[in-house]
C-alpha positions as semicolon CSV with decimal commas, in nm:
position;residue;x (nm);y (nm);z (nm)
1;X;2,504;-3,061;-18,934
2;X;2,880;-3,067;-18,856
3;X;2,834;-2,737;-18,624
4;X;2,546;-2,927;-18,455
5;X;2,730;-3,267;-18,361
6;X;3,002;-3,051;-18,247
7;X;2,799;-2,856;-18,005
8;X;2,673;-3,171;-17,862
9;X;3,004;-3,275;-17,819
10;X;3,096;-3,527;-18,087
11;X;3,409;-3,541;-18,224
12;X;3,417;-3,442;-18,598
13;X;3,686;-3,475;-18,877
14;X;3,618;-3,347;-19,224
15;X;3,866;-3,374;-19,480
16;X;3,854;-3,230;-19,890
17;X;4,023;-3,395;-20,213
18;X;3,933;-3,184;-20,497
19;X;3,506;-3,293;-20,509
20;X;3,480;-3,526;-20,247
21;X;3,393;-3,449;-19,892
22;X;3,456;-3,670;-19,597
23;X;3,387;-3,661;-19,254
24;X;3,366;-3,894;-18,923
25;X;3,159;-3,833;-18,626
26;X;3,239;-4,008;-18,259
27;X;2,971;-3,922;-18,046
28;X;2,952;-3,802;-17,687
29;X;2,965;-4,013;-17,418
30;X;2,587;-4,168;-17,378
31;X;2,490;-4,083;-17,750
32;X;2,698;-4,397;-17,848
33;X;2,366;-4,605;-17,949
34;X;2,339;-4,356;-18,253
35;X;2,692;-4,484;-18,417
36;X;3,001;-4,394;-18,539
37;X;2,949;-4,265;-18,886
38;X;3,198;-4,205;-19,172
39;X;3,075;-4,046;-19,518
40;X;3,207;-3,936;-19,818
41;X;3,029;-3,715;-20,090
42;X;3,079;-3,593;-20,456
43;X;2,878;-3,327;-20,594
44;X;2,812;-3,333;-20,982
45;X;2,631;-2,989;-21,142
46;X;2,304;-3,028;-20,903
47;X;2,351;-3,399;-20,803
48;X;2,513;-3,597;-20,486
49;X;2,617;-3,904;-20,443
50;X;2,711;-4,055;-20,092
51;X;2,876;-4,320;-19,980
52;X;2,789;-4,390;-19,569
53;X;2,900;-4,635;-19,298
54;X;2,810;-4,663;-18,962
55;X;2,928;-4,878;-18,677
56;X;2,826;-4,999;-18,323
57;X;3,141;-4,946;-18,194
58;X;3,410;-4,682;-18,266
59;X;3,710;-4,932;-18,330
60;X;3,493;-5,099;-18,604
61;X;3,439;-4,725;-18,788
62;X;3,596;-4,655;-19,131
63;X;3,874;-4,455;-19,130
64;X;3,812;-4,161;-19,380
65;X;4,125;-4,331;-19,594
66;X;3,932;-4,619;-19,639
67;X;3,633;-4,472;-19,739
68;X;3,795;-4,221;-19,942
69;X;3,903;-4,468;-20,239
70;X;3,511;-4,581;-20,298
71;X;3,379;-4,260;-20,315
72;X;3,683;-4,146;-20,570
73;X;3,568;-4,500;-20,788
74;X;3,225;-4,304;-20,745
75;X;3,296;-4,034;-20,868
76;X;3,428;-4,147;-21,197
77;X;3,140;-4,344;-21,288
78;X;2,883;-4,060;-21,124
């Protein structure tokens, strides 16, 4: 999916602490109606768990340090 957005020419951050994945996606230029996205996942044996939030408009998105403290919380009770 990430390799995807980029070729259509969103801008894509993914960052790693130990389990958890995060990324955030800006779109392209006249994709903007789709959102700004920021998720973080934890994988658990053959489980996920996700933690999502999208926004009209790119300075109401989530930073990824937000974000990043909910999906740690998640992970200790996943």
């Amino acid at each position: 999916g990430v390799a995807i957005a980029k070729q259509m020419g969103a801008q894509v951050e993914v960052k790693s602490f130990g389990p958890i994945t995060c990324s955030s996606m800006v779109p392209p230029k006249g994709l903007e109606q789709y959102g700004f996205n920021t998720t973080c996942s934890v994988d658990k044996g053959t489980q996920v768990a996700a933690v999502e939030v999208t926004a009209k408009s790119q300075k109401d998105m989530v930073p990824i340090d937000k974000l990043r403290p909910l999906a740690e919380k998640m992970a200790g009770r996943f």
